[in-house]
N, C-alpha and C positions, 0 to 999 in steps of 0.2 A: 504493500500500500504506500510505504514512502516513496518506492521510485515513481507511482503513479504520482501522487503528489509533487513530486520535484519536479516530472516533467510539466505536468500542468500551469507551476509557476511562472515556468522560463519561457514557456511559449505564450502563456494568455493574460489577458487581461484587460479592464474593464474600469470606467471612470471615476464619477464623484463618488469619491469615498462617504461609506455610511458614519454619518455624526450625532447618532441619538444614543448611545451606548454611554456607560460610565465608564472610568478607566480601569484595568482590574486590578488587585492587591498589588503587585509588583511593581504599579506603575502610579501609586497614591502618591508619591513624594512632588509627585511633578502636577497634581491636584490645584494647587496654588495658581497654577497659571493659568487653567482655564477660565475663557471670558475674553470680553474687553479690555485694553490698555491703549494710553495714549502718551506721546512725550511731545514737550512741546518746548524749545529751546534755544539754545545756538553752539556750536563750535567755538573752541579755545579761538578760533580766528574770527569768529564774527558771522560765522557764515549762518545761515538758520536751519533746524531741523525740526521737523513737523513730521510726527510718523504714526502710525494705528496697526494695531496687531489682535487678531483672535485665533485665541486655539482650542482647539475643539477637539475628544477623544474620534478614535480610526483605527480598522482592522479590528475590532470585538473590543476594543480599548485598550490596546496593545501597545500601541501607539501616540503620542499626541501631534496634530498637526497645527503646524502655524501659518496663520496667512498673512504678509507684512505689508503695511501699504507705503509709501513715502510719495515724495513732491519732488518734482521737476526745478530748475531753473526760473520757472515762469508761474512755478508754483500749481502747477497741475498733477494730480494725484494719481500713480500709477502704482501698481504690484510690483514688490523690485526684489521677495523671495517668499520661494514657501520651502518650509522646513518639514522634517519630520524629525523627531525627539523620542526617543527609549532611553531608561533609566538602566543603568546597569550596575556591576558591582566596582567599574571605574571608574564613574558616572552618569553624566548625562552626554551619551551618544546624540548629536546632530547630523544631518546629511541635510548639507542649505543646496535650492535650485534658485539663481537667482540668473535675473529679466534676462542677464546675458548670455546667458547660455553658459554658463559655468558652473562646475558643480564643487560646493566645499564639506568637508567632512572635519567636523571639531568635536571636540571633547571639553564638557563642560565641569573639569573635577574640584568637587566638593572645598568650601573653603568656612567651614562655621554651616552650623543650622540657618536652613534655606537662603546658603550664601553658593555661589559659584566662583569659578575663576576659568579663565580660557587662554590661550595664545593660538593665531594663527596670522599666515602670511598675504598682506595685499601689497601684489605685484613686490617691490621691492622692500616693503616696511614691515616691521615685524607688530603687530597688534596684539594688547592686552586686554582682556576686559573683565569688568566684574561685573555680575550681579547681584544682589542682595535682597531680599522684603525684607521692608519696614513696616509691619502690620500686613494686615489681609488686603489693603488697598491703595500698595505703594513699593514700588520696585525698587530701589535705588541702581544706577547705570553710572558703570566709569569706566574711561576708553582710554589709554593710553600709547602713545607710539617707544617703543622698545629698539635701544641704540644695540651695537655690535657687541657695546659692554655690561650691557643689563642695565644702563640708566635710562629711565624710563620720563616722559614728557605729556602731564598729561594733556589731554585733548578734549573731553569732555565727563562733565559729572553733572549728572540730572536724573532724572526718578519719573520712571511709567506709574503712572496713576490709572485702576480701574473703571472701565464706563461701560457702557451698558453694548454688550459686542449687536445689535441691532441696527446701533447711530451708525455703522462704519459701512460706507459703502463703496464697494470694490467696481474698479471698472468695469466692462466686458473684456474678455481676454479676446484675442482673434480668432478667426472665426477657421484659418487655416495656419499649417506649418512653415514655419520661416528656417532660411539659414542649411548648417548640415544638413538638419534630419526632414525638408521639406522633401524628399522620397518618399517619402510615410504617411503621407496625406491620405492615399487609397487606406491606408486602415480605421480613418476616421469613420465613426459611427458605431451601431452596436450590429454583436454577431450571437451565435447561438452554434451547440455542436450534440450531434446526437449518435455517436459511435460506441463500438467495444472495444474492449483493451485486449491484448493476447490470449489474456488468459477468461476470455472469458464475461471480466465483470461489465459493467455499462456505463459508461458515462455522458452526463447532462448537463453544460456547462453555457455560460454566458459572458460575454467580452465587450464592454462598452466604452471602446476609444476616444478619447478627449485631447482639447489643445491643451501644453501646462503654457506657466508663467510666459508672457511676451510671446507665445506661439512658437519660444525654442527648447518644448520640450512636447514629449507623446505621454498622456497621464492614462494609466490602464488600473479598471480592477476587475479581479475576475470573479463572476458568483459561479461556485461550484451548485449543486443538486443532489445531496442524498435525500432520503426515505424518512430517514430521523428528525429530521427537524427540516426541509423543505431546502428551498433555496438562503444564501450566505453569503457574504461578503467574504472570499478566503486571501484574494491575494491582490497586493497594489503595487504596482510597478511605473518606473517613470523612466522613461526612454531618454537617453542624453547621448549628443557629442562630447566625446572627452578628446581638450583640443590637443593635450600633450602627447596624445599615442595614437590621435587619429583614427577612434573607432568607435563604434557606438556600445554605448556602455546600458544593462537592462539592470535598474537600480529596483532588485526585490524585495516586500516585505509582505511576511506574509503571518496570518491571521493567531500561531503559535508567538509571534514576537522576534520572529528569525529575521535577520537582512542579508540578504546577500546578490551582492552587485556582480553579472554576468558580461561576458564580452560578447560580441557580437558580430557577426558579419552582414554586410546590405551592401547588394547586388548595387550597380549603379541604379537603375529603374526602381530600387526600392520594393520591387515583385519578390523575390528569393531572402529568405534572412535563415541564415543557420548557426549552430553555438553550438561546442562542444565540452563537456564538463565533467570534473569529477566526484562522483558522489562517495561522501566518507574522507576517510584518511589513511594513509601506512597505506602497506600492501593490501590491505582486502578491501579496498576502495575498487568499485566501479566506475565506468567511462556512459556518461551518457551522452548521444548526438540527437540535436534535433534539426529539422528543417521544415520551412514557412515557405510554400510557392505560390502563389495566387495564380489560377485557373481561369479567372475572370474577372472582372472590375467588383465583383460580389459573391467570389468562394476563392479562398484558400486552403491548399490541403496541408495538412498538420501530417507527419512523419517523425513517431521516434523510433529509437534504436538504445541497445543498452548492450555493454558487454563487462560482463563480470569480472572479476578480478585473475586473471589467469588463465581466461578464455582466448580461443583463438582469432574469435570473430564476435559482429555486432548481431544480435537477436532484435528481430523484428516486435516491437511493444504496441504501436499504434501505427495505424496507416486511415487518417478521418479526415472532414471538410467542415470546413468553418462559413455558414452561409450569413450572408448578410441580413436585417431585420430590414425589410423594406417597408415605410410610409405609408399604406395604402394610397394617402390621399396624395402624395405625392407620385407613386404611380398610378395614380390616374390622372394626374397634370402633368 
């Protein structure tokens, strides 16, 4: 059952992630955050900063996601990252998609009760930041830029205050895909798959592809279908160029609390995507291969393959078609 799971990750997936869930036990510490915040300020230099964030549990509450808003130049309000956050035993794991198509991965470790501390790198500077609550309805924020020697300059100190996450309102994202991953257009929309696996069992699955952030990113969640409890939110994936290695990178989490970021191949035409992976570790780690072909402007056939640890060759697992959900009312216009 987990290889059928893991295949299912890598190849599917499906949009706005489900936000009505609490977070679960593992993931209480980070409780605090949920809701609205707003900062409202300026830079050590003068410059101004006006920004809005809600975060909302995802993936059965696995997860928390953050949607960040900021302001332009001219002072017009645009989406400039969305985050996902899990709590761990190092801390607070991030993976930020931000407008430009760049993907960051920080670690937020612990510095005092409901305080944080971070480093990471923009373009040339080394960045510091803290964060703190002060009460249930006050963040405190300080950023500092960090020299070659560890002295540190700071750049700003201000504090997110609580609002009502309703007042905040986000632009429309685009409507299609910009940039590397504008191949991937044809997957936009939702799909549905109604195959058997090798062995047998049957699966019933749903994929509902969406634009992320600035239109340079592919947001996927996929609802699996058992018997048990109906249809589910299991797995949300965010499709990126990664500009350093030049390849597209499939950024998985999936509804147990696992992440795990996939590389990827795309055909020039963005028709063929395949990945190759190894499931487990050490020597009794298996190899799984998948492949993505689109058939038609509204079916792709899904192909995995799996070979065991020691085996000679790859075993057939899946051979199924991904059809598209067509409109009616749009096919009839």
């Amino acid at each position: 059952m987990r290889t059928r799971t893991a295949a299912l990750v890598l190849a599917s997936a499906l949009a706005a992630p489900c936000l009505a869930q609490d977070l679960v036990a593992s993931q209480q510490p980070l409780a605090p955050f949920l809701g609205g915040w707003s900062v409202d300020g300026s830079w050590a230099g003068g410059s101004p900063i006006n920004a809005k964030a809600v975060y909302s549990p995802g993936l059965q509450g696995q997860f928390l996601y953050a949607n960040i808003l900021s302001r332009d130049e001219e002072g017009t309000p645009y989406e400039r990252y969305f985050t996902v956050l899990r709590q761990t035993d190092a801390g607070v794991a991030c993976v930020d998609f931000v407008y430009d198509g760049s993907t960051n991965k920080v670690t937020l470790e612990p510095d005092g009760e409901g305080a944080w501390t971070s480093e990471w790198e923009m373009g040339d500077t080394t960045i510091a930041e803290r964060l703190a609550f002060e009460g249930d309805d006050t963040l405190a924020w300080t950023v500092w830029s960090v020299e070659e020697d560890g002295e540190r300059t700071q750049m700003l100190d201000d504090t997110w205050a609580r609002i009502d996450p309703d007042s905040v309102e986000f632009p429309d994202r685009p409507t299609t895909l910009s940039g590397p991953i504008a191949a991937m257009n044809h997957f936009l929309g939702e799909w549905t798959i109604d195959a058997t696996w090798a062995d047998g069992s049957t699966l019933q699955a749903r994929n509902v592809y969406t634009v992320g952030v600035n239109g340079k990113f592919l947001e996927a969640v996929t609802h699996a279908n058992d018997n048990s409890q109906g249809e589910y939110a299991r797995y949300f994936t965010v499709y990126a160029h990664d500009a350093e290695s030049d390849r597209l990178i499939g950024h998985g989490f999936d509804f147990s609390g696992q992440y795990v970021p996939v590389e990827f191949e795309l055909s020039d035409d963005g028709r063929i995507l395949e990945t190759e992976t190894m499931m487990g570790e050490g020597p009794a780690a298996a190899t799984l291969r998948q492949k993505l072909t689109f058939t038609s402007d509204d079916a792709y056939r899904w192909q995995v393959w799996m070979k065991p640890a020691g085996a000679p060759e790859f075993m057939p697992m899946m051979d199924g078609t991904w059809n598209r959900v067509i409109d009616e009312s749009d096919a009839e216009s």
